[in-house]
N, C-alpha and C positions, 0 to 999 in steps of 0.2 A: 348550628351552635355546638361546642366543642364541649360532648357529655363528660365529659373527666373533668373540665375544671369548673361546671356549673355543680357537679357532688363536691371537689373542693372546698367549692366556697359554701354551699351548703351545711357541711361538717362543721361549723362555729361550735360545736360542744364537745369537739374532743380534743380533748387534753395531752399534749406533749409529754413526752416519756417524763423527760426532766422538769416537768413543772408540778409543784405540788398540788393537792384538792383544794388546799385550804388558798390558794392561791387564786384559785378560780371561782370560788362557792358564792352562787347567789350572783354569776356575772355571767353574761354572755356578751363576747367580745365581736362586732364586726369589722373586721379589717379591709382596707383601701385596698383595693387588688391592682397587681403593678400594670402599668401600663395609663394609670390615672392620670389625667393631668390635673396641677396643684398649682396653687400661689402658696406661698410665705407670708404669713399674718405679717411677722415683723421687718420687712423690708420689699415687700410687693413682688420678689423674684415671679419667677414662673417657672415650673420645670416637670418632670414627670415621676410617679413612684418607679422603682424600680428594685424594690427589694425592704426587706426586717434586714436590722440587727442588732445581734443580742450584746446586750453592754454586759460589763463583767464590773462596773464600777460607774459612777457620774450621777450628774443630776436630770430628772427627766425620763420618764418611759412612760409606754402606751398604756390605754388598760389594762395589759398581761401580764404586765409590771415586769418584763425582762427584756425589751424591743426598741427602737424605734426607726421609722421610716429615715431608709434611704432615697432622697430625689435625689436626680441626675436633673443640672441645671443647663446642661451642654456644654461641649468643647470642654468635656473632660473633666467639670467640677463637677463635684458630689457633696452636700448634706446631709449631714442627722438632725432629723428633726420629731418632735412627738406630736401625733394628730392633734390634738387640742392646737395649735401651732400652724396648720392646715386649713384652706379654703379650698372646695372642691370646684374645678373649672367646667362650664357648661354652657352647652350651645343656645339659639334663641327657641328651644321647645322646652328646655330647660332638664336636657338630658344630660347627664357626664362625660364630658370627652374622654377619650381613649383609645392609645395607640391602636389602629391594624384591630378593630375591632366595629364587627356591624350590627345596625341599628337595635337589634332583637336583642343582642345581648346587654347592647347599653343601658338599654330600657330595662330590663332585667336590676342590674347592679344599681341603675339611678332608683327603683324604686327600693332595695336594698338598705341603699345609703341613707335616704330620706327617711327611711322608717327610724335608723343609728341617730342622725346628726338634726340639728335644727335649721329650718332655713338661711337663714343669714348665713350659713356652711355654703352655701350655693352660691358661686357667683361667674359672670360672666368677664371674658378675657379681654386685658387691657388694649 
């Protein structure tokens, strides 16, 4: 398992240079780590995280109040969309799928996730 980005994601309490305290106080954010596959509450797509980004204006952001998820839906399209927005996709143990990633770490981030989101977050692919 790749120790740099199991501290990554560990790190949920520290705060970006540019984000203020009061921005953060009283939250702890867990984020989708890329490589997740994902549905689309509102139109069933399917496609994979692949990145934050930071809006500078619009309606809609993550927890962090400055983000929202980039899926790649393939062949080259791309959405922004905010987790609330998000069903996380998973196999029949009812683990997270996830690119080019093995079972120890899946299991890892699915118990992660579960801890963040509510069940009905979970679901299995069309």
């Amino acid at each position: 398992m790749d120790r740099s980005l199991i501290h990554l994601l560990l790190e949920e309490d520290v705060m970006p240079e540019t984000q203020s305290p009061s921005a953060t106080k009283g939250t702890s954010w867990i984020r989708i780590p890329d490589g997740t596959k994902v549905r689309l509450r509102t139109d069933s797509q399917e496609g994979v995280v692949d990145g934050l980004t930071e809006l500078v204006n619009g309606p809609g952001r993550n927890p962090d109040g400055r983000t929202q998820y980039r899926i790649n839906l393939g062949d080259q399209a791309r959405t922004l969309v905010v987790e609330d927005d998000l069903f996380m996709l998973v196999d029949a143990e009812g683990l997270v799928l996830m690119l080019k990633q093995k079972v120890e770490f899946r299991r890892f981030i699915t118990q992660r996730l579960r801890g963040a989101f509510a069940a009905d977050r979970f679901v299995r692919p069309a």
